[in-house]
N, C-alpha and C positions, 0 to 999 in steps of 0.2 A: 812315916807310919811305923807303928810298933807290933812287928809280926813274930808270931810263934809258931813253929812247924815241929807237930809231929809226927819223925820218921825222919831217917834218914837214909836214905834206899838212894836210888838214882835218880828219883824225882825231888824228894826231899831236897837231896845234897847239890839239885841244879842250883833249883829255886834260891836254899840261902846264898847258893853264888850270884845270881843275877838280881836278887833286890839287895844284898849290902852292896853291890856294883852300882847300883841305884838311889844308894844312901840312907835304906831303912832302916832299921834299928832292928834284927834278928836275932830269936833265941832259937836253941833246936835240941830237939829231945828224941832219943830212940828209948825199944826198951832192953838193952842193954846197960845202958848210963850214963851220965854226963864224961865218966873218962876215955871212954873208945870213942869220943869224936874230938879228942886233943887236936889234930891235923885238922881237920875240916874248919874245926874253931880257929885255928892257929892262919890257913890260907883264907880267910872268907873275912872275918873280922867278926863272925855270929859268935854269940853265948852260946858255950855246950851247956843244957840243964836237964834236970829232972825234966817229967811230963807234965808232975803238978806245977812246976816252976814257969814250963813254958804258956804255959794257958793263963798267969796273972799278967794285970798291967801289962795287956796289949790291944791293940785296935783289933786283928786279926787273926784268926789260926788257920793254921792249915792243915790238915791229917792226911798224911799218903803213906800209909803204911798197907800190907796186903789184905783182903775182903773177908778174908778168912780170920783174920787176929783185931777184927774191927768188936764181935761180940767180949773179946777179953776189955778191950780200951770201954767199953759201953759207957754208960751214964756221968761215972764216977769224977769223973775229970773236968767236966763242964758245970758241975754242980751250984760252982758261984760264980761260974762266967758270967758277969753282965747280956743284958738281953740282946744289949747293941752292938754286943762283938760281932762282927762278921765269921762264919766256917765254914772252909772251902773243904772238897774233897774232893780230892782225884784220881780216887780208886778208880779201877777194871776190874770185873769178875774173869779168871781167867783157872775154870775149871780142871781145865786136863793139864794143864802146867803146872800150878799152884795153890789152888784152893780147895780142892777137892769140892764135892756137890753142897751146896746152899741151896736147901729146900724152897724157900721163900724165890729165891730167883731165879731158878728152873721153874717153877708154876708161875711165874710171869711177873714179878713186882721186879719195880725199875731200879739199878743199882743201887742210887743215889738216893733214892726213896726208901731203900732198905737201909742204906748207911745212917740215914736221916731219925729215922724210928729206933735203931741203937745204940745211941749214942743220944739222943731224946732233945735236939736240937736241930735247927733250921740249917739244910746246907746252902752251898753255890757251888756247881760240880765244871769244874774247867781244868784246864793242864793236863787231861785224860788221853788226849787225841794226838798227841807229839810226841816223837821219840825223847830220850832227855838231851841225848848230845845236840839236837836239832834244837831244843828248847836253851840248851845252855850257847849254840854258835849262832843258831840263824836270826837271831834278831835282829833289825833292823829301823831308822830313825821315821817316825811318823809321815808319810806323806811319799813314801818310797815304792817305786813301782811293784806291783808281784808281791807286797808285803805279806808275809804269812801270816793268817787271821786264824784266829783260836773261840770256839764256842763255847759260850757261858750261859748256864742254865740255873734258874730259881728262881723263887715265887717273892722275896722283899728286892722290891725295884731299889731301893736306897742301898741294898747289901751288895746287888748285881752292880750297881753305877759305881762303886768304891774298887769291888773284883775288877770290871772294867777297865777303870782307868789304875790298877796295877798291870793289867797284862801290856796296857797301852806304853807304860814306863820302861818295861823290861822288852819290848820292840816290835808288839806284835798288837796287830788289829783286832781287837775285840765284837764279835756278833754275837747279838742277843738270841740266844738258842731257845725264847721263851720258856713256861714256866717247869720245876724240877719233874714235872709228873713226864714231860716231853725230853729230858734229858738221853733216854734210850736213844735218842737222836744220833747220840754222840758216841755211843756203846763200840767197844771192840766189833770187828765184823761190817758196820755199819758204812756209806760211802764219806766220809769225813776221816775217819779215824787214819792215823798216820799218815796224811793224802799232803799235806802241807800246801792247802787250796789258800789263794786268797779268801778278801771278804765277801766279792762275790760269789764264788767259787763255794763257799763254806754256806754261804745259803742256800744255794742249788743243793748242793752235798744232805743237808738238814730235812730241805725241804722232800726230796726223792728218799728217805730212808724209809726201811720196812720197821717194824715192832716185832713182825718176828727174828727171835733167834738163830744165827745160820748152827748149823751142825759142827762145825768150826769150834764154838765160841760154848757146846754145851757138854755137859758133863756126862761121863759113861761111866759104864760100872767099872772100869779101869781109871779111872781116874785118882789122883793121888787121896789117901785117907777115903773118908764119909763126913765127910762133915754138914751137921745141921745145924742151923741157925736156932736158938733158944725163943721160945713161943714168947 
């Protein structure tokens, strides 16, 4: 498969470790540059590119960059993506840490659904719920007991069955977390999140979540900056 990722954060810079480990064909783009990922490029065997660069001639992208710098990335970049690219996102909204307040998801619209609406494109929101070193050690080969299963949410069955059977590649059990509007399933806070359940386990995890927000997971008047999500 021919995958684009961008960001290169901890989660980025798993992921292009574990699929050219897997033999995909990887590009990866932060926004700093294609030159501040010389090393990464240089251990992994991924293309450092632009963001416009990583988004052509690929099957897939992936954006995991912070929830906050998602309105900068907006529209712009998918503009002649093909319809039938698959893009994953595996943000967390993580107010009092990082992001400062998102209007939109404090009054209750679901990460992924906000991710979805700016950037003006269909996601599949998985890789959300793992730490990274767990996501770059704990893999493990198909059919292994206790295997660590990972929830995948979104509404094109054909996009979720391709996410799917990536995560299956890189060593981990894929459950269908049904469609993106239900992905707060998988939200920071939530019984899934960092739990490192199996597949059973990760449906129980799914199935028992609340939709509300814990106190945890929401943003105070202390929290870093103000920021608001553009109407």
């Amino acid at each position: 498969m021919k995958i684009g990722i961008i960001g290169a954060g901890q989660i980025g810079g798993t992921l292009a470790r574990r699929f050219t480990a897997c033999g995909h064909d990887v590009k990866i783009a932060n926004s700093r540059g294609p030159q501040t990922l010389t090393e990464l490029a240089r251990e992994t065997g991924a293309k450092a590119v632009t963001v416009a660069d990583a988004v052509k001639d690929v099957n897939l992208i992936v954006v995991t960059i912070p929830e906050k710098n998602i309105p900068t990335l907006g529209h712009k970049p998918f503009e002649h993506v093909p319809a039938d690219v698959v893009i994953v996102d595996t943000g967390n909204y993580y107010p009092r840490e990082r992001d400062g307040r998102i209007a939109a998801i404090e009054a209750g619209k679901v990460e992924s659904v906000w991710v979805s609406e700016q950037i003006g494109r269909p996601v599949i929101k998985v890789f959300n719920n793992i730490y990274a070193k767990h996501l770059l050690e704990n893999g493990t080969p198909k059919g292994t007991a206790n295997r660590i299963a990972l929830p995948v949410a979104g509404d094109s069955a054909s996009a979720k069955k391709a996410v799917m059977t990536l995560v299956d590649d890189i060593g981990f059990d894929p459950v269908d977390a049904g469609p993106l509007a239900e992905s707060w399933r998988q939200q920071p806070g939530t019984p899934v999140y960092c739990a490192d359940l199996d597949a059973a386990g990760v449906a129980k995890a799914l199935a028992s979540a609340s939709p509300d927000r814990t106190a945890q997971w929401t943003a105070t008047d202390q929290s870093p900056g103000n920021f608001e999500a553009p109407a």
